[in-house]
BATI-420785 format. One record per residue (C-alpha): residue number from 1; x, y, z. Coordinates in pm, 1 decimal. Each point is the difference from the previous one (the first is absolute). Example, Ala and Ser with C-alpha at 12.3 -4.5 7.8 and 13.67 -1.06 7.14 Angstrom:
<sites>
  pos        xx        yy        zz
    1    1230.0    -450.0     780.0
    2     137.0     344.0     -66.0
</sites>
This chain:
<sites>
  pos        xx        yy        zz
    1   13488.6   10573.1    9514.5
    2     -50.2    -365.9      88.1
    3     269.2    -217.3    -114.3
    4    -104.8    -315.2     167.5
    5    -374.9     -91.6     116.1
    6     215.6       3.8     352.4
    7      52.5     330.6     -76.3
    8    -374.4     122.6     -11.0
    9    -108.0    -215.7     304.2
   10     277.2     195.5     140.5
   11    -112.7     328.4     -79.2
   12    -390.6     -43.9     -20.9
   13     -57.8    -249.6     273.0
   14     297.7       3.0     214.5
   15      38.5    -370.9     -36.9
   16     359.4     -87.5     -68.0
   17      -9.5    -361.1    -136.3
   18     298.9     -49.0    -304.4
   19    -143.9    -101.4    -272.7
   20     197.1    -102.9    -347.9
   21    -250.5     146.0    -203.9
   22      58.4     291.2    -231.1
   23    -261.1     293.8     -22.8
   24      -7.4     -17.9    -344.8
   25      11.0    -386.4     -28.5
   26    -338.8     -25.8     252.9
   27    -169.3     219.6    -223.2
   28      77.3    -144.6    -364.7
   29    -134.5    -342.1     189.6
   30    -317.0     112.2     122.1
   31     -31.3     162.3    -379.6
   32      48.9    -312.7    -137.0
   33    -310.0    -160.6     271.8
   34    -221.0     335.9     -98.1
   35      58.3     -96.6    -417.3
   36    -106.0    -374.6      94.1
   37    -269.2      51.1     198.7
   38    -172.1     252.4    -254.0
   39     115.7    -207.4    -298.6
   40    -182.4    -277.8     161.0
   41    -333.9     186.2      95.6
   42      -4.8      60.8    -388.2
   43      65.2    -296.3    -135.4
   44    -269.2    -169.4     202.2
   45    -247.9     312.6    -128.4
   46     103.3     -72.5    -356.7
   47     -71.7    -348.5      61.6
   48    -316.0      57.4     105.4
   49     -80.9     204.4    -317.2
   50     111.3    -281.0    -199.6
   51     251.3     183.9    -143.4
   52     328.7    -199.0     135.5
   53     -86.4    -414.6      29.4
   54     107.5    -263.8     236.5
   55     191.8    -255.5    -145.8
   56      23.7    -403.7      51.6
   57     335.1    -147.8      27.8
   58     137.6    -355.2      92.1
   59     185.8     -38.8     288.4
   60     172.1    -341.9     103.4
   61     -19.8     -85.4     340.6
   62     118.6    -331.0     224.1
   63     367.4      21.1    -128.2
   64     292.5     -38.2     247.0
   65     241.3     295.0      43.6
   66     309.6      -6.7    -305.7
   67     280.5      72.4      82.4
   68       7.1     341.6    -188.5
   69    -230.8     117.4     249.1
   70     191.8    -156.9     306.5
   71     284.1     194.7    -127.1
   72    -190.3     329.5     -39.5
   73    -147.5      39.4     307.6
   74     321.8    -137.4     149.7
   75     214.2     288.1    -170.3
   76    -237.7     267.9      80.0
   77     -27.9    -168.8     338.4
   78     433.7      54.9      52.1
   79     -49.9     328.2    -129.2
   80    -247.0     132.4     232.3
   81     175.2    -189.6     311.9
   82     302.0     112.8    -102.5
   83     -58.2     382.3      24.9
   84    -279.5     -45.2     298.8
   85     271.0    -157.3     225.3
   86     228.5     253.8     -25.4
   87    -237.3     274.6      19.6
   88    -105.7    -152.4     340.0
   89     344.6     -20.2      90.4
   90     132.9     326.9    -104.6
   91    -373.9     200.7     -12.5
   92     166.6     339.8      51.0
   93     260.9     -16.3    -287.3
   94    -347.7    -109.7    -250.2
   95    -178.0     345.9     170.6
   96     291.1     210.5     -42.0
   97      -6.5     -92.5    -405.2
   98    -259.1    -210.3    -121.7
   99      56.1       6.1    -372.3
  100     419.5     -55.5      10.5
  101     -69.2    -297.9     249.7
  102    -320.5    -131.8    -190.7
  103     251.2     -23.7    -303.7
  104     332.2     -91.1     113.2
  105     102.1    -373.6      83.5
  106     -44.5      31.5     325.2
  107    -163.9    -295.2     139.9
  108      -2.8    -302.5     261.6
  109      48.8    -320.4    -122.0
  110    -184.9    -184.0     225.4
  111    -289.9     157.6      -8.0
  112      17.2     -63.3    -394.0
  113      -2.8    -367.3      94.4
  114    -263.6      26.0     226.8
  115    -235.5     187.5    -233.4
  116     101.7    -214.9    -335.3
  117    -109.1    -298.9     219.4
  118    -308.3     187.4     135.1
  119    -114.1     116.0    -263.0
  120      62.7    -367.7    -220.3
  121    -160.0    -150.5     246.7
  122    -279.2     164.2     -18.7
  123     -70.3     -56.2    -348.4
  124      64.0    -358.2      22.5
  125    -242.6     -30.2     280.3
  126    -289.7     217.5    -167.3
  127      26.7    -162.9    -337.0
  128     -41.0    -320.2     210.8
  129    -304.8      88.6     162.7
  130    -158.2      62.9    -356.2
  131     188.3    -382.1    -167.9
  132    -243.1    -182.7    -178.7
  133      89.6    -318.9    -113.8
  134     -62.3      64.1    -353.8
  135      59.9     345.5    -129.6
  136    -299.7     156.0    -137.5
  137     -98.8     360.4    -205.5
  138    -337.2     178.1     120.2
  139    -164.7     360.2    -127.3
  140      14.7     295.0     185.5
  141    -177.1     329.9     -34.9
  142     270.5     300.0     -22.6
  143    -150.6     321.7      28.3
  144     127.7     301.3    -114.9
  145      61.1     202.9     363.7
  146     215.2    -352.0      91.9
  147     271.1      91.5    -215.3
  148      92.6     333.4     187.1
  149     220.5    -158.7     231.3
  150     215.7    -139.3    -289.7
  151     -74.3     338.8    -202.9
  152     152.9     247.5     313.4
  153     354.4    -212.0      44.8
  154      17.9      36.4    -380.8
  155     -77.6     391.6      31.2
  156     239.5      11.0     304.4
  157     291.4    -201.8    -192.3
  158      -5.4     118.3    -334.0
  159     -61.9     346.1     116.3
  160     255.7      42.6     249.7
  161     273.4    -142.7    -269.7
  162    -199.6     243.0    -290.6
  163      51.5     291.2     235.9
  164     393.7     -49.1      87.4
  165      33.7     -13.0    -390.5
  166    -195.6     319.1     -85.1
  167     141.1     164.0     290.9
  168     403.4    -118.4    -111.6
  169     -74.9      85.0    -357.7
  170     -70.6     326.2     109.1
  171     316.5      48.7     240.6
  172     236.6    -174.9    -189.8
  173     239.2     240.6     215.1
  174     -44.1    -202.7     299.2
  175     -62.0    -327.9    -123.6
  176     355.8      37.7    -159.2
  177     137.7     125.5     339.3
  178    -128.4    -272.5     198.6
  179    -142.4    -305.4    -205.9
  180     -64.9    -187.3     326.7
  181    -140.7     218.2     226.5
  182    -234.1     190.2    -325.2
  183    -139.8    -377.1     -39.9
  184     -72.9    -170.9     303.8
  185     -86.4     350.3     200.8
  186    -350.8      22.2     112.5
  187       6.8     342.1    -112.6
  188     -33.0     167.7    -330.8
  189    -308.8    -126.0    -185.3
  190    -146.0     155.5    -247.2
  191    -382.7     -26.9     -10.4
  192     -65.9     -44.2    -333.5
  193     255.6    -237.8     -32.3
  194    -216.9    -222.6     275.4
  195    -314.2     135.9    -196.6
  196      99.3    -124.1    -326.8
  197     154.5    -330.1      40.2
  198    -185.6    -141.3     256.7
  199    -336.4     122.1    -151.1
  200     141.2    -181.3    -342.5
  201      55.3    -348.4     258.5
  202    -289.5      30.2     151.1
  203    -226.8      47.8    -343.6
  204     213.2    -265.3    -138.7
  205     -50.5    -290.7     278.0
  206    -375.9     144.9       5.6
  207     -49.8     -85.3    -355.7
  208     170.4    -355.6      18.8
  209    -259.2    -106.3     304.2
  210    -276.8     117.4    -211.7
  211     -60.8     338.3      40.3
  212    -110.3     241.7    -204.2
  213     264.5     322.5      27.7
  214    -176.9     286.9      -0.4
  215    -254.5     -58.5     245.1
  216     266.1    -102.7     233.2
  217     198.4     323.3     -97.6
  218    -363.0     131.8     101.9
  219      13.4    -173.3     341.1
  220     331.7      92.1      83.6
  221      -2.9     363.1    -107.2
  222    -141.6     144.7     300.4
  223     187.3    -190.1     243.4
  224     290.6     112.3    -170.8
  225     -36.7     358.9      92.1
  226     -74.7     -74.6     378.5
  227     328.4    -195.7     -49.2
  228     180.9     284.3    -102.7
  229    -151.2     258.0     250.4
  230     105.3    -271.4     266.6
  231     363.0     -13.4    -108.0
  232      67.8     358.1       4.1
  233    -122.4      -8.1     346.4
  234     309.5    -171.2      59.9
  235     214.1     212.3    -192.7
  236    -115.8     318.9     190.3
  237      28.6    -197.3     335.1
  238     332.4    -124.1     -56.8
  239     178.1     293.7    -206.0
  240     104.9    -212.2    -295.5
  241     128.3     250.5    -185.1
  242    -353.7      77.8    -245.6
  243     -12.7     301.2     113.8
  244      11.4     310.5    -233.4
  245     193.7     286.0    -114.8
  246      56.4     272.6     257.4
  247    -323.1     198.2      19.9
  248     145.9     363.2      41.2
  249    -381.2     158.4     -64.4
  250    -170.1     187.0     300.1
  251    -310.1    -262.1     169.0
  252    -299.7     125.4    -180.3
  253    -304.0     193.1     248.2
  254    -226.3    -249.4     -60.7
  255     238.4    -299.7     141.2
  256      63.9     235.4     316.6
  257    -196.6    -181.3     233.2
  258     165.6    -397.6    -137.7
  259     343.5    -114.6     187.2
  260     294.4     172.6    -219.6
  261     139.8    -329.9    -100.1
  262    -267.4     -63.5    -184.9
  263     166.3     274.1    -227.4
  264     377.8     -18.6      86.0
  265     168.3    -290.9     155.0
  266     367.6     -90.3     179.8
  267     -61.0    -333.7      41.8
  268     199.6      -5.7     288.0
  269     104.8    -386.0     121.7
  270     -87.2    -123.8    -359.6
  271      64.4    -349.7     -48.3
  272     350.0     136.4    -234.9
  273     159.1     139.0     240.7
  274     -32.0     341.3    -190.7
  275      36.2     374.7     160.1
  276    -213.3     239.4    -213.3
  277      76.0     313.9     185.5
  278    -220.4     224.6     148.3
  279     -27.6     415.2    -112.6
  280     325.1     133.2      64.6
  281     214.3    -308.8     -19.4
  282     -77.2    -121.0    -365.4
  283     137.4    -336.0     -83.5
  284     115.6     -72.1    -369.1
  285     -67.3    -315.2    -220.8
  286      71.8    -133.0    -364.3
  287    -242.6    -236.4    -126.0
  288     -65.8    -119.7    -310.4
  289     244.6     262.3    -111.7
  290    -185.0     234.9     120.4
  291     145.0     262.1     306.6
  292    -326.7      48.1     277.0
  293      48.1     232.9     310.3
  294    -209.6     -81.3     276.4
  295     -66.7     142.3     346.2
  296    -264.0    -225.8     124.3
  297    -253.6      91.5    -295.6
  298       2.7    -313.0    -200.7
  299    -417.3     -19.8    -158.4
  300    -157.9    -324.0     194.0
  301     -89.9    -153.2    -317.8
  302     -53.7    -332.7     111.4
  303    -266.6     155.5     213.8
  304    -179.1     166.8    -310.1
  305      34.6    -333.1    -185.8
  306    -193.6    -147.9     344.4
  307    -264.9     232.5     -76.8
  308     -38.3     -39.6    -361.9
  309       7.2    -370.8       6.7
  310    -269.0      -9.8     226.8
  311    -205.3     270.1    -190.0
  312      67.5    -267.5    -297.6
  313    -116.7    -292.0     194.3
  314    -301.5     169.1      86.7
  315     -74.2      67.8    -349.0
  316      18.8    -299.2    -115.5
  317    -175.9    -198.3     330.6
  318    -251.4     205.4     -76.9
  319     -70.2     -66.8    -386.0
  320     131.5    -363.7       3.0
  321    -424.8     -55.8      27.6
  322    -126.7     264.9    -174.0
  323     193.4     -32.4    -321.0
  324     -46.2    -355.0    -140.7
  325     230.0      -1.8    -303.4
  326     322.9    -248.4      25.0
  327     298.9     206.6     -65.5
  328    -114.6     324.3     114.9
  329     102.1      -3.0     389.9
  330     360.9    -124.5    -110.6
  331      27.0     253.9    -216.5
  332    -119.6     279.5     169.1
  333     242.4     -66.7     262.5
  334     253.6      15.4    -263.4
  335     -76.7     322.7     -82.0
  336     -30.7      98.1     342.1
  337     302.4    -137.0     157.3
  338     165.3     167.2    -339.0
  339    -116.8     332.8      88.0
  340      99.1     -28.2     385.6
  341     354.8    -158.2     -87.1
  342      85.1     282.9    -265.0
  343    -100.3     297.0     217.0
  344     152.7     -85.6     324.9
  345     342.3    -130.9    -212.0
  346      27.3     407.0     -57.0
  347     115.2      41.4     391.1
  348     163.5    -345.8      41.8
  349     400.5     -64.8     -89.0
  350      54.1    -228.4    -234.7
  351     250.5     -22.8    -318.6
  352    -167.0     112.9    -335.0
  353      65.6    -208.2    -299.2
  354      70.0     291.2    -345.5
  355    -142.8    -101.4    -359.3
  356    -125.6     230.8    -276.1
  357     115.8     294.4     206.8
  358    -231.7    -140.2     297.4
  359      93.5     -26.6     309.9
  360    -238.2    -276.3     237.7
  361      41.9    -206.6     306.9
  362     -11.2    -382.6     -63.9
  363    -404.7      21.1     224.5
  364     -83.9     319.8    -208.4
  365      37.9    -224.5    -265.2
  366    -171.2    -260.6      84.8
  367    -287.0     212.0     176.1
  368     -98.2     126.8    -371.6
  369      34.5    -357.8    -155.6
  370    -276.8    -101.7     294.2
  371    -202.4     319.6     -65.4
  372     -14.8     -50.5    -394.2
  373     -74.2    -370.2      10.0
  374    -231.0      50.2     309.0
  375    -223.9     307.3    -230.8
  376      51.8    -291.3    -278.3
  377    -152.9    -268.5     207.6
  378    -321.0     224.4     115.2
  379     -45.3      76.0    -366.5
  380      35.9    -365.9    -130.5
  381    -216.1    -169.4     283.8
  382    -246.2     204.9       8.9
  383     -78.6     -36.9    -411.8
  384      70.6    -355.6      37.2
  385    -202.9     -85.4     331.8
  386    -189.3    -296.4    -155.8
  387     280.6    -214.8     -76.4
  388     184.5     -38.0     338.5
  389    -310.0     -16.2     190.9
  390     -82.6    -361.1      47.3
  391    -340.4    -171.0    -141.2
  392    -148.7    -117.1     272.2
  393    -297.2    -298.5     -37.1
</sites>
C-alpha cells in the first residue's frame, strides 16, 4: 500500500524524496484532468457538428483595478503566504500530516503580508498595463470547450461538498461522534454524492452560458467513467478503506495463473492504519452494524470497479461516433454505471437503509434509480431523435 506518492517512489523507484501528497489525493486530481480533457475533446466535436454553438458576449476592457479586486487577490494572496511560509519553515511537520496542517491555523504572518502585497500588486500593475483612458465594451467569441476550465472547479467544488453530505447522511454514526473531523476530513466521500450534485452544478452553470444540457451530459458522459476508473486507482493504491467483505471462497482454476490479490487482499500499510489479519490470526470489525472477520481476505473491489469503469469507458468511446442521437450516450452510461454500482455493492460494506421489508445500501439505491432512468433515457431519445438534434443551414 502507498500512503503517500513518497511512499511509491520509495518502493518502486527507490527514490526517497517526502512528498505531502496523499495516494489517494494524486489520483482523484489527475481524474479530475482525465474528465476535462475528454469533456473538452467533445465539446469541440459537438461543435463541429453544429450541435453545441459558440456564443458572443461583451466584455469591458480599459478599466482600472477596484478595490474589490485589490482586496481579493490580496486575501487569497495572505492566505497562500501565510501557509507557504510556514511550510518552508517547518516542511517536515506539513509531510508528516498534510491534511491536519493544511487545515489548522497554522501559519506565518509575514509571509501573509508578503503575499497579500504580492499578489495586490500584481493586479494593480496588470490592470494598468491594459488602462484605457475611456472604458470601453467589445464582443468576444466564447466557445463551448472554453468553459471547461470554469465547468471542472465547479465539478471539483460542488462535488467534493455533495460527496461529504451523501457520505455523512449515510454514517450519521460518525458524523455524530466527531462533527469536525467527519466534515473537514479528506476522507469519506461518497461517489454518488460527488456524481449527483456536482453533475446538477455543472448542467446548471452549462445551461446559464448557453448550453444546451443534454448534449453536454453527452460530452461529459464518457469522461466521467475514465474519471471514476482513475479514482479507484487511488483507492486501491492507498487502502482507503473501499475494499470489500472478506472473501472466504477458494480462488477459482481459471484465475490460477493472476496474482492472488487480485482475489483476496490484506491491504497491508493501507492509508487507515488498519490490520486485516492474515489466515490464522483473524482480525474482527463492526461496521455499519455489521460484525466482519477478516484474515487478510478482504475482495479488492476497488480493483474490479478499475476494471469495469474502464470496460464502460470503452463502451462508450467507442459509440460516442457511431450512435448520433443526443441523450443516448448519457444514458447508457446511466444504465451502465447502474448495473456496475449495484453488483459490486453485494461484496462492499456499507449500512443498508430498511423500507417495505427491504433492506438496500444508500449506492444500491441509487444504482437502480440510474439504471431505470438510464433504460428510460435510451427509450425516450431514441423515439424522439429529431427534436434535440439541431437544424443545421
Amino acid at each position: 500500500m502507498y500512503p503517500t506518492i513518497s511512499d511509491a517512489l520509495r518502493d518502486l523507484f527507490g527514490i526517497d524524496i517526502p512528498l505531502p501528497f496523499p495516494t489517494f489525493g494524486f489520483f482523484v486530481a489527475l481524474s479530475f484532468l482525465i474528465a476535462a480533457y475528454l469533456f473538452a475533446k467533445e465539446l469541440k466535436r459537438k461543435e463541429a457538428l453544429g450541435w453545441l454553438k459558440a456564443r458572443t458576449i461583451e466584455v469591458k476592457i480599459g478599466e482600472k483595478a477596484s478595490s474589490s479586486e485589490l482586496i481579493g487577490n490580496a486575501l487569497i494572496g495572505f492566505i497562500i503566504g501565510y501557509k507557504l511560509l510556514e511550510i518552508f519553515l517547518n516542511y517536515s511537520d506539513m509531510v508528516s500530516d498534510p491534511q491536519g496542517f493544511i487545515l489548522s491555523t497554522r501559519g506565518n504572518f509575514l509571509g501573509g503580508l508578503i503575499g497579500a502585497v504580492g499578489f495586490g500588486y500584481s493586479k494593480y500593475r496588470e490592470k494598468e498595463k491594459t488602462k484605457l483612458a475611456q472604458p470601453k465594451l467589445i464582443k468576444q467569441t466564447l466557445r463551448p470547450f472554453e468553459l471547461v476550465g470554469n465547468m471542472t472547479m465547479i465539478a471539483a467544488i460542488s462535488g467534493i461538498l455533495g460527496a461529504k453530505i451523501f457520505h455523512n447522511l449515510e454514517n450519521l454514526d460518525e458524523l455524530m461522534a466527531d462533527p469536525v473531523h467527519a466534515l473537514l476530513s479528506f476522507s469519506g466521500l461518497s461517489i454518488y454524492g460527488g456524481l449527483i450534485i456536482g453533475g446538477i452544478s455543472v448542467l446548471y452553470y452549462a445551461v446559464k452560458n448557453g448550453l444546451t444540457w443534454i448534449h453536454v451530459a453527452d460530452a461529459c458522459a464518457p469522461g466521467l467513467m475514465a474519471a471514476y476508473a482513475m479514482g479507484r486507482v487511488g483507492c486501491q493504491l492507498s487502502g482507503d478503506g473501499d475494499w470489500g467483505m472478506p472473501n472466504t471462497l477458494p480462488k477459482p482454476e481459471w484465475m490460477s495463473f493472476l496474482p492472488d490479490w487480485m482475489w483476496a487482499y490484506d491491504y497491508v500499510g493501507n492509508v487507515l492504519g488498519r490490520d486485516l489479519g492474515y489466515p490464522g490470526n483473524p482480525v474482527t470489525f463492526v461496521e455499519s452494524g455489521m460484525t466482519f472477520v477478516y484474515e487478510g481476505n478482504a475482495w479488492p473491489t476497488p480493483f474490479y470497479e478499475t476494471i469495469m469503469a474502464s470496460i464502460i469507458f470503452g463502451i462508450l468511446w467507442a459509440l460516442r461516433k457511431r450512435i448520433m442521437i443526443p441523450g443516448f450516450i448519457f444514458s447508457l452510461y446511466m444504465t451502465l454505471n447502474g448495473v456496475e454500482r449495484f453488483f459490486i455493492e453485494k461484496i462492499r460494506i456499507n449500512p443498508d437503509y430498511h423500507f417495505f421489508g427491504i433492506s438496500a445500501t444508500q449506492a444500491e439505491i441509487i444504482a437502480v434509480l440510474m439504471f431505470v432512468t438510464g433504460l428510460a433515457g435510451i427509450y425516450y431519445f431514441t423515439k424522439n431523435k429529431e427534436k434535440f438534434i439541431p437544424k443545421t443551414t
